[in-house]
N, C-alpha and C positions, 0 to 999 in steps of 0.2 A: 511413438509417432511424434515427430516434430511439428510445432506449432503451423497453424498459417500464417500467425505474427511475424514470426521465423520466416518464413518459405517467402509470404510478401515484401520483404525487407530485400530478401538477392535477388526476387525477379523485377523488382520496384523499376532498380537503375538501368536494369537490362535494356525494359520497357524507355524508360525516360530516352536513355543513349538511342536507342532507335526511332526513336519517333521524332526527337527532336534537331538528330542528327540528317536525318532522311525527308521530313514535311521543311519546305519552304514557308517564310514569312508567307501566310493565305489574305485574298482579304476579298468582301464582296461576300454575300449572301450565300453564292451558287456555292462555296467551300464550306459553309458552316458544316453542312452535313460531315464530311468527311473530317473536320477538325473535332468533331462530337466522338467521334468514331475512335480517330487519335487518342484523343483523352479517357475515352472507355478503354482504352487497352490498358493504362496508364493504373485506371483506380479501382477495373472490376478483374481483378488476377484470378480470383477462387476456379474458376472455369480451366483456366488451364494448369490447375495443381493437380499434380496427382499425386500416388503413394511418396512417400518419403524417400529418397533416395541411400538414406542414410537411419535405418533403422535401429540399427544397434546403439543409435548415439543416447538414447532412453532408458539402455542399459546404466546402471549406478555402479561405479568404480568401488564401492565403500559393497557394494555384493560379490563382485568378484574376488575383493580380498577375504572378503568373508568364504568364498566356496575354494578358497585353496586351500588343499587339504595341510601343506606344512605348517603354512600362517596357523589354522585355527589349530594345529595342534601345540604348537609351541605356545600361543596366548592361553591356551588351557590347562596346561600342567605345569607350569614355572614360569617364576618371575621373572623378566626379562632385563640383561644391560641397556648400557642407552647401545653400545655395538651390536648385541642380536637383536633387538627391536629394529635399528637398521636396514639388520643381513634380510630377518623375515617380510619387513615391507618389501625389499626390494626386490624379494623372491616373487611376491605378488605381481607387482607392478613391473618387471618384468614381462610374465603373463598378459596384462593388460596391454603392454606394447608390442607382443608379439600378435596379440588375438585383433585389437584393434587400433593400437596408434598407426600400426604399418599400413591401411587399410588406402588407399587412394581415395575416399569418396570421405574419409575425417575430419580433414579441413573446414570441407562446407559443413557437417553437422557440429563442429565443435563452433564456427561463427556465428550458429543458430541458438547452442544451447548449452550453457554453463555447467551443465552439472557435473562432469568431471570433475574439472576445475576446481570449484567447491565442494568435491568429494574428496581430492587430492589434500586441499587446503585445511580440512577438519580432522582427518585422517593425521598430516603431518603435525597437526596441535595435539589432539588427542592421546599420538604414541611419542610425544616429544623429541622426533625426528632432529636431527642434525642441522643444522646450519645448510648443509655439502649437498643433503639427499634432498630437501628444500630446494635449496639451489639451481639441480639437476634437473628437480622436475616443472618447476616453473620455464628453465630453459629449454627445455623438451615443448612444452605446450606454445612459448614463442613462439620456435624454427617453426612450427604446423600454420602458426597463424600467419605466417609469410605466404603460405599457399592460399589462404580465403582472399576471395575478392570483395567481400565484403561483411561487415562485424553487424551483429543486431544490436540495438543500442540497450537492450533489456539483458546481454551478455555480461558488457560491459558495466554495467549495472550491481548484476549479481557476483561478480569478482570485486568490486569496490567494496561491497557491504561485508563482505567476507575476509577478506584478503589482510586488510589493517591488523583485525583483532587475532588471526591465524599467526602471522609471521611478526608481528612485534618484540616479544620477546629475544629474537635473533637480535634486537638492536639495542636491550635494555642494560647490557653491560657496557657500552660503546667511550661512554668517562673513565671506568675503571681498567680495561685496554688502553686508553691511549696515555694512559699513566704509568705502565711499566716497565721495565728496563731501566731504574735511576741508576746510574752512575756512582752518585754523590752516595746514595744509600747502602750498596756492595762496598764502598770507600770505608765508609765508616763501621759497617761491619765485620771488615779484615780488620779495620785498627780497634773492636774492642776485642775480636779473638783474642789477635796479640798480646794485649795487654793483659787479659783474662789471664792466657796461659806461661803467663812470664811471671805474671804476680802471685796467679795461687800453685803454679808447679815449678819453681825457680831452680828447688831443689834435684828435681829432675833436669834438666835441665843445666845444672852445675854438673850433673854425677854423668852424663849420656849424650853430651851438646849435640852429636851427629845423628843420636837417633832420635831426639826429642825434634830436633828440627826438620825431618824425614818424616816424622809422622804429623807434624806441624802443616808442614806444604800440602800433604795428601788430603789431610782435613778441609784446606782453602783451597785447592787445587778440586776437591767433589762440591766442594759450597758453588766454585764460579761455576762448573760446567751443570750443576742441577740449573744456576742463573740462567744459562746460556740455552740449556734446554725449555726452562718456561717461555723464556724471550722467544724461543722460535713457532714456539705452541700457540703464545700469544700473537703473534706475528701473520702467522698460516688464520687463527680465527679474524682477524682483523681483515685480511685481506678475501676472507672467505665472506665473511658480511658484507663487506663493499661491493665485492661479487653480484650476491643479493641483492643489493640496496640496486644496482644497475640496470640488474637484470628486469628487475617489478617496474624499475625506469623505461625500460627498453620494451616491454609488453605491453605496457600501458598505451605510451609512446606509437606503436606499431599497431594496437588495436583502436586509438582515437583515429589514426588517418583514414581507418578501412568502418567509420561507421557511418551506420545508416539508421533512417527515422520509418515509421512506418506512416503515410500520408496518406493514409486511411484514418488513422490513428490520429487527425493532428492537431485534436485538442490537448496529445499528450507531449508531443516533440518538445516544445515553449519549455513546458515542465521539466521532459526529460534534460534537457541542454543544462539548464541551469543546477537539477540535483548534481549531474554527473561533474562538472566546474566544483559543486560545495563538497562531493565527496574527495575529486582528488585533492582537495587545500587540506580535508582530513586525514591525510596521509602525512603531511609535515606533524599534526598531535600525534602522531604515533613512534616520531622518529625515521619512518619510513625515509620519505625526501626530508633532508637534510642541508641544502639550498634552495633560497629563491630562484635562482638560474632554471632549476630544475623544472621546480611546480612553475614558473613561468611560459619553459618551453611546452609542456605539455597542456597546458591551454591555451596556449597559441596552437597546437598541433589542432584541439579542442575548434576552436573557433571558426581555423580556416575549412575545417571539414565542415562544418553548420554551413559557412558560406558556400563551401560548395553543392551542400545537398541545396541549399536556398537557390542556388543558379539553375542544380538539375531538375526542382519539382516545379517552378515557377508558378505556371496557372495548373498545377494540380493541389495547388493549397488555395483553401476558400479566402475572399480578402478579410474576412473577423479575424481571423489566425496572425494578419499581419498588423491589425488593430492592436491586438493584444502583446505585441511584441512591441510595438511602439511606445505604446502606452508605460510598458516596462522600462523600457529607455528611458523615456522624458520624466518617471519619476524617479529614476536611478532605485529602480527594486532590485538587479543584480549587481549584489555587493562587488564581486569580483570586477567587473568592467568602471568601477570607479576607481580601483588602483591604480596609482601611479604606474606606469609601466617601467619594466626595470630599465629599459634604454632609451634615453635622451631622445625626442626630437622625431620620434617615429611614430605613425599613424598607430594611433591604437586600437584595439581590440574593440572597444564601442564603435569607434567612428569607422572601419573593415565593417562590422556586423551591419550599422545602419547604412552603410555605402551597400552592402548584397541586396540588403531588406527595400532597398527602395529600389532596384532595377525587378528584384523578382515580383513584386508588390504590381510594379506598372504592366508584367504579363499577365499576374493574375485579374486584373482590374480589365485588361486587353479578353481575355476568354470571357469572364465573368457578365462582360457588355457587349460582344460584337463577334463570341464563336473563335476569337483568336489566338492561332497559339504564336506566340513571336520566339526567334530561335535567336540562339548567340552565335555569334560569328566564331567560325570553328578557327581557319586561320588569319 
């Protein structure tokens, strides 16, 4: 059974989009009633929950592979390569996208609830999966989240705490990759063969000219092409990481636009905003992002989705909530909103958040005193 945390989180905005889109600026007495009424659909959702729609999402990814009978037979009687450790996950997981990724109703349970995710992710450490199979299935769990309308922020959460320590190793050879293929090195090592084989077998080489230099060439002639084949190996993992490296860009990326706070919740939102900012900078310690550009855009993606839940909750957040957000600002307690931004001359991140915080702050203030809900101008 998925959470009501979950469940409040995708009906939250439903609610917000209808009532705020459909109720006119009220004002006058005779409207409180009804603006009371408005706002109870808003913050009392439990009444119209019902079963989960999506029950199998409480299924554990890490029991399925366990109940396929290849997987456990092959993890049980021999040791494995890193290619049939491979073959046998993916025999599993397989399974798992045929019984439940294909499923139409996944989407929403997976924007509710991590735990694949981070079964997927422990899993891939554990049997020290590839690079490829990594890869695939973090890009598998993206395309799904293209379908959510909306991410829980305790999702996102649990894939940040996870995620670094799972897949860093894919990036911990990333100096000694981009170091190979010397030129100068293959250079010098043809000219001491040469020299090797001229100095200690001359004599050969006097008595066979045609065929000491026959077997000369084929000897540097398998030196370059083993070169040529690590170069491409090295080449294909290089570009297989980056892959990676984009991909965890692109999910992360795609999961901050679609999140949401629970405003039931909302001595935790403040909170949550700011671990989820401290956790993605923790992804550059990992190697993970590997540009400013990167970890910049994605708390920009971070930010403008705050300001926009800030526009959609208005006066369903109490005014202490916007107390406490200010009060963060003017002492500069969120480290991140005091960087430099990385581009010249453009409104920053602080001054966007405090620019939300004080239009939604004066509807809270508007219900809080006088029953009113004020609506933003659609076009």
């Amino acid at each position: 059974m998925l959470s009501h945390h979950s469940l409040i989180s995708r009906l939250f905005v439903i609610c917000c989009v209808s009532v705020f889109m459909l109720s006119p600026l009220c004002k006058g007495n005779g409207q409180n009633t009804s603006n009371d009424q408005n706002l109870k659909k808003i913050l009392d959702l439990n009444e119209v929950l019902g079963e989960s729609p999506s029950q199998f999402a409480s299924q554990s990814l890490r029991e399925i592979f366990h109940r396929n009978d290849v997987a456990a037979h092959n993890l049980s009687t021999r040791p494995l390569s890193e290619e049939s450790k491979n073959e046998v996950f993916q025999q599993s997981f397989l399974k798992y996208i045929k019984d439940i990724y294909n499923r139409k109703d996944y989407a929403l349970a997976l924007s509710q609830d991590a735990t694949h995710i981070i079964n997927f992710l422990e899993l891939s450490n554990e049997m020290t999966l590839d690079t490829s199979t990594v890869y695939v299935g973090l890009r598998l769990f993206y395309n799904k989240f293209k379908a959510a309308e909306l991410v829980d922020d305790q999702v996102i959460m649990g894939i940040l705490e996870k995620l670094p320590l799972a897949i860093e190793h894919h990036f911990a050879e990333e100096n000694v990759l981009q170091a190979t293929t010397d030129l100068a090195f293959i250079k010098k090592h043809i000219e001491n063969t040469l020299l090797t084989k001229l100095t200690d077998h001359l004599q050969d080489f006097q008595a066979a000219p045609d065929s000491f230099l026959s077997n000369l060439a084929d000897e540097l002639a398998q030196y370059c092409k083993q070169q040529v084949d690590t170069a491409h190996k090295q080449a294909f993992r290089i570009e297989t990481r980056e892959r990676l490296r984009q991909m965890t860009f692109r999910l992360f990326d795609t999961m901050l636009s679609k999140a949401i706070w629970d405003p039931k919740t909302n001595d935790g939102v403040w909170k949550s905003f700011i671990s989820i900012a401290n956790k993605l900078q923790l992804l550059g310690n990992h190697s993970i992002i590997n540009h400013m550009d990167d970890l910049d855009d994605l708390l920009w993606t971070l930010t403008h989705r705050f300001c926009f839940y800030l526009d959609l909750t208005g006066a369903a957040l109490p005014v202490s909530f916007y107390h406490l957000v200010e009060h963060d600002l003017d002492n500069k307690a969120v480290f991140f909103l005091e960087f430099k931004e990385q581009d010249d001359g453009i409104v920053s991140k602080k001054e966007t958040i405090a620019e939300a915080l004080l239009k939604a702050k004066a509807r809270a203030i508007a219900y809080e005193k006088s029953g009113i809900i004020a609506t933003q101008t659609v076009f």
